[in-house]
N, C-alpha and C positions, 0 to 999 in steps of 0.2 A: 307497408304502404299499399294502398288500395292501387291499381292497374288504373289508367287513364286514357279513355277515348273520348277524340274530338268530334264533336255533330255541327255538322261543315256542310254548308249551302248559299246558292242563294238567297236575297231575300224575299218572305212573301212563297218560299216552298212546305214550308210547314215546320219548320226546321224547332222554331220556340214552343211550338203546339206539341212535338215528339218528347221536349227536352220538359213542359211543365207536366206530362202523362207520366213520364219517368219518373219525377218527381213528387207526384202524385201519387201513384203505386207505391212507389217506398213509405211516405207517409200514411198510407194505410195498412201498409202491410200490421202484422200484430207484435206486440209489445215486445216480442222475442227477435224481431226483426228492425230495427229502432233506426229512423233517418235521419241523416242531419244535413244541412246546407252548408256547406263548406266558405263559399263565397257565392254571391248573386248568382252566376251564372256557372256555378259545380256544383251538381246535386252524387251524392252517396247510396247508393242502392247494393242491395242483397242482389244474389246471385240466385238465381230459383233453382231450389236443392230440396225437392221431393223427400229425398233417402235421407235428411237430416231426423225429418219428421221420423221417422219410422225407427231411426238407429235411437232419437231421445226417449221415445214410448218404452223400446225396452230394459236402455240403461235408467229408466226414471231420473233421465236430466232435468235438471232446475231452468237449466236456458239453452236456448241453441243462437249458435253463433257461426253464421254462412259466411261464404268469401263476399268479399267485396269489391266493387268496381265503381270507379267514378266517370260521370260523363256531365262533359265542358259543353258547353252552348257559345259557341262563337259564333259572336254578330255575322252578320249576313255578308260573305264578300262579293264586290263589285269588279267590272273589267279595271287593270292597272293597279289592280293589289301590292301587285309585285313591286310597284312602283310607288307605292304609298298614298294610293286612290283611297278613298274615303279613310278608314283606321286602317288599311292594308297593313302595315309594319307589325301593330299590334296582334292585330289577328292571326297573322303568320308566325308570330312568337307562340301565342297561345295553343297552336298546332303543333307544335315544335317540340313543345315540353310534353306531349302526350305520345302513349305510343303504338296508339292506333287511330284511325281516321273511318269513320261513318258520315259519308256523303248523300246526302238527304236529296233527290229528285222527286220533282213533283210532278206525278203521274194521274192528276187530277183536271175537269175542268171546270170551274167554277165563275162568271162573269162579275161575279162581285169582289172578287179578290184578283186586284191588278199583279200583273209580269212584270217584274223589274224591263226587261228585255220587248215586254209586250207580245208573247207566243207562248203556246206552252209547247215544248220541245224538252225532254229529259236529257237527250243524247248532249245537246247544245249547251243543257244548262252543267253539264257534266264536262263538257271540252273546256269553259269558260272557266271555272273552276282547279282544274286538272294543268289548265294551261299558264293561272296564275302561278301556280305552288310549282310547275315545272320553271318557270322564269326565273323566281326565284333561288331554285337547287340550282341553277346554271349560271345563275351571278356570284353565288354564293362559291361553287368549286371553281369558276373562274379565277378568282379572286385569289384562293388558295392554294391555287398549282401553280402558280409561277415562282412562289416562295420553296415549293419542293419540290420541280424541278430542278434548283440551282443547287440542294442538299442532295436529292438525288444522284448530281451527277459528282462529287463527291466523294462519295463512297457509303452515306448513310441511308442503310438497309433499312429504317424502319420509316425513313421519309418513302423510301421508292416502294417497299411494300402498300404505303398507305395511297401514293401514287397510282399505281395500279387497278388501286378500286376507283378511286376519282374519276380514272381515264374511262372504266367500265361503266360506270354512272352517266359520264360526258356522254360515251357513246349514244344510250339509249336515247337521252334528253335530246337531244342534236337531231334525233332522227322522231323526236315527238313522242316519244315514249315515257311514260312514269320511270322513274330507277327500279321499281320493285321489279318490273319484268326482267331487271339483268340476272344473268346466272352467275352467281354466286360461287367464287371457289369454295368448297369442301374445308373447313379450318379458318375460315375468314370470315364469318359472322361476324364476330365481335367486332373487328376493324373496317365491317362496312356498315354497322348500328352506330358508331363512334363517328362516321361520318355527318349525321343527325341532318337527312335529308329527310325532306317534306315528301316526298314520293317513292322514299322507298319503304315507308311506314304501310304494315296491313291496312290492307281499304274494305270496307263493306261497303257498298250500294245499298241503301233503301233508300224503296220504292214508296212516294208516300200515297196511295189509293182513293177512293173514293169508296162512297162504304159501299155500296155491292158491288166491288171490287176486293172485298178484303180477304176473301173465302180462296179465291181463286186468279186474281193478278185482271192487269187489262191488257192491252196493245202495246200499254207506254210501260208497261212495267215487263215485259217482254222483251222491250227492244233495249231496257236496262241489263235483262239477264246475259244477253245477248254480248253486252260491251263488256260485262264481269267479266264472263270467261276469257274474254282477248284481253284484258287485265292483268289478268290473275287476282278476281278479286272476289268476293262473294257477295249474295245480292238475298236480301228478306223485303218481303212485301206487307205492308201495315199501315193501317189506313190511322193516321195520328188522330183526328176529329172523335173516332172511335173511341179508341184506347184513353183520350183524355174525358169520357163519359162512363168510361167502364171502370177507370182510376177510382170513381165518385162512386160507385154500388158496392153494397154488401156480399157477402162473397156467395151467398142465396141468389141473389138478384144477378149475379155476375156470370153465374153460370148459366142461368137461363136467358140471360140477354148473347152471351156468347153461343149456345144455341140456335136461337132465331138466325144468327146472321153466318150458321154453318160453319164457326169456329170452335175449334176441340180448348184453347185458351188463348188467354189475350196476345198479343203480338208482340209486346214487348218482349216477355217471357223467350220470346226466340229471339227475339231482339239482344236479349241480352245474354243469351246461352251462345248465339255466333258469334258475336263479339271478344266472349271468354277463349271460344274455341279457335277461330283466328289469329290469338296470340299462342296458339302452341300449350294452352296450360289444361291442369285436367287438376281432381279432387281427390286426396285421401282426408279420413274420417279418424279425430280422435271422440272417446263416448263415456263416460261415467258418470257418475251422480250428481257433480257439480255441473258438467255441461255437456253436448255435443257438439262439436263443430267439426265446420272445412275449412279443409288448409287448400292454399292453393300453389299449387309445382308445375315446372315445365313437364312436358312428356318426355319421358326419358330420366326422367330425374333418380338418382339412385335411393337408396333407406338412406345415409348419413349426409345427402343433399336433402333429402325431406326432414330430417329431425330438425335441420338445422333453420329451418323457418320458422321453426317451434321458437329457438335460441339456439345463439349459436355453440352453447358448451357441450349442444347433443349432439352436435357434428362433431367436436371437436375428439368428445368422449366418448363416440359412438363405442358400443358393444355388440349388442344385436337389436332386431326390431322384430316386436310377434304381432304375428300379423294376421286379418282374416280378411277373407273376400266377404265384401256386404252381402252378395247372395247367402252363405255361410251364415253369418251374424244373424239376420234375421230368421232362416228357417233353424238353428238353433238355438233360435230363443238367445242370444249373446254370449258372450266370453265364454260361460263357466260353459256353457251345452258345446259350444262350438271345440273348446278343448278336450272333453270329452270323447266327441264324436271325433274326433283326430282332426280337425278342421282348424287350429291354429298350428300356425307354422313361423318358425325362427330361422330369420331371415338374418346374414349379413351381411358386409359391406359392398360384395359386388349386387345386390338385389333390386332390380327395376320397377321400382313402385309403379302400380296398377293405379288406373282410377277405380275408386271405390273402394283401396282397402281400407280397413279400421285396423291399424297401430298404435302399438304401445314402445315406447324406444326403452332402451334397456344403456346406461352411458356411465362414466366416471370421471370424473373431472381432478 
């Protein structure tokens, strides 16, 4: 199942103008890259993977097939979300099931396109936003710690452990803080993502620009970068207007229109490479005749945690994995040059997939 991040704004920031570019690019992308609308507002997009191209040329792939990532367009939220100000409820679900958040500030000025708020302020339309999704994490573990509390005291361990993280989440929120800024015991991952807090989901900042602003950021997109890092969040700069004109050119046209405006490629393209990268995941490479593609793994992930994304019976049967680093692959011309040249290597179970190896698993079921 494709990873899912929420594009979360105001309204009137550019937020549907990002999310139809997105959309756009995927349905141009070529035949090998194929897009589909999932629902109205979830578009399906490829994951920009260079090295695909280059791994199918030498396996003479029939198709290549890249990771994938979905991105939701949530209606615009207002002050009182939390409360169930305009769809607030709805919209807060719709972030909820996603597991990352791209927060779209509008770092533009333009007099023809009204301010919900009536200002343009990124910082402000960021607290506004930040403050509904915090109200709601703090009604929501309200709610919930009174019931474990009482199991807590008790003597059940897995209420007062979950307790614990609640109480660490409480703290930050209380003191105005997202939950992602808490620190996180070492082994408690899992029972603080089980919590399914709206703030403590990865956040990316984009900055949405004006076009000669897109090369190089402005003031407003500045004073975003600014708030990332006391975040802990990450922040790209990309002028939407743009990217939904560039979506519409030929890949000719494309290049030389992102030229003129002193960009090396469209903005998405980092758009959607930080996005990837902020969930912790990275890419190894299966490659033969019928296909090439990317698989997508957390960082860290071992050989018989990667097979097993394949299916889960090459986890189960894991044997070994042969394996080559892309650099490898491609100056050995693929598999057969790469073993030759003592470049594949048989990997087992304790082995910590790289991004960019190309694997072949080896299993029994």
């Amino acid at each position: 199942m494709a990873l899912k991040v929420a594009i979360v704004g105001l309204p009137n920031v550019g937020k549907s103008t990002l999310f139809n570019a997105l959309t756009q690019t995927a349905a141009a992308q070529a035949a090998n890259y194929p897009f589909c609308t999932i629902e109205p507002n979830v578009g399906d997009v490829a994951v920009p993977e260079p090295r695909l191209e280059a791994l199918a040329g030498i396996a003479g792939s029939k198709e290549i097939i890249p990771a994938r990532m979905n991105f939701v367009d949530v209606a615009g939220l207002v002050r009182g979300a939390a409360q169930g100000e305009g769809l607030g409820n709805q919209f807060l679900a719709n972030i909820r099931d996603c597991d990352a958040v791209a927060f779209v500030s509008r770092c533009f000025v333009n007099e023809d396109i009204t301010h919900v708020e009536g200002r343009i302020d990124p910082i402000s339309d960021l607290d506004i936003i930040e403050t509904e999704l915090m109200l709601a994490d703090l009604e929501s573990l309200e709610k919930r710690v009174v019931n474990l509390e009482k199991r807590a005291k008790v003597g059940d361990k897995e209420a007062a452990a979950t307790l614990a993280l609640m109480n660490l989440a409480l703290a930050e929120l209380r003191q105005g803080r997202p939950a992602r800024t808490a620190k996180v015991p070492a082994g408690e991952e899992k029972g603080w993502r089980m919590l399914q807090l709206l703030t403590s989901k990865p956040a990316l900042y984009v900055c949405n620009v004006d076009e000669g602003s897109a090369a190089t950021g402005n003031d407003f997109s500045e004073q975003v970068a600014q708030r990332a890092a006391r975040d802990n969040a990450k922040t790209v700069v990309i002028s939407a207007q743009i990217e939904s004109e560039i979506a519409l050119l030929d890949a000719g046209e494309r290049a030389e229109f992102l030229e003129t405006l002193g960009l090396h490629e469209p903005g998405l393209n980092r758009l959607i490479r930080e996005a990837y990268a902020l969930l912790g995941l990275q890419t190894y490479f299966t490659a033969g005749p019928k296909e090439a593609r990317a698989w997508t793994i957390p960082v860290g992930a071992t050989a018989p945690q990667s097979a097993g994304v394949i299916h889960t019976d090459f986890e189960k049967g894991f044997i070994r994995a042969e394996t080559i680093a892309f650099e490898d692959y491609v100056k050995h011309r693929g598999e057969a040059g790469a073993r030759e040249a003592g470049r594949l290597r048989s990997e087992g179970k304790e082995y910590v997939v790289q991004d960019g190896d190309v694997m072949n698993f080896r299993f029994n079921v």
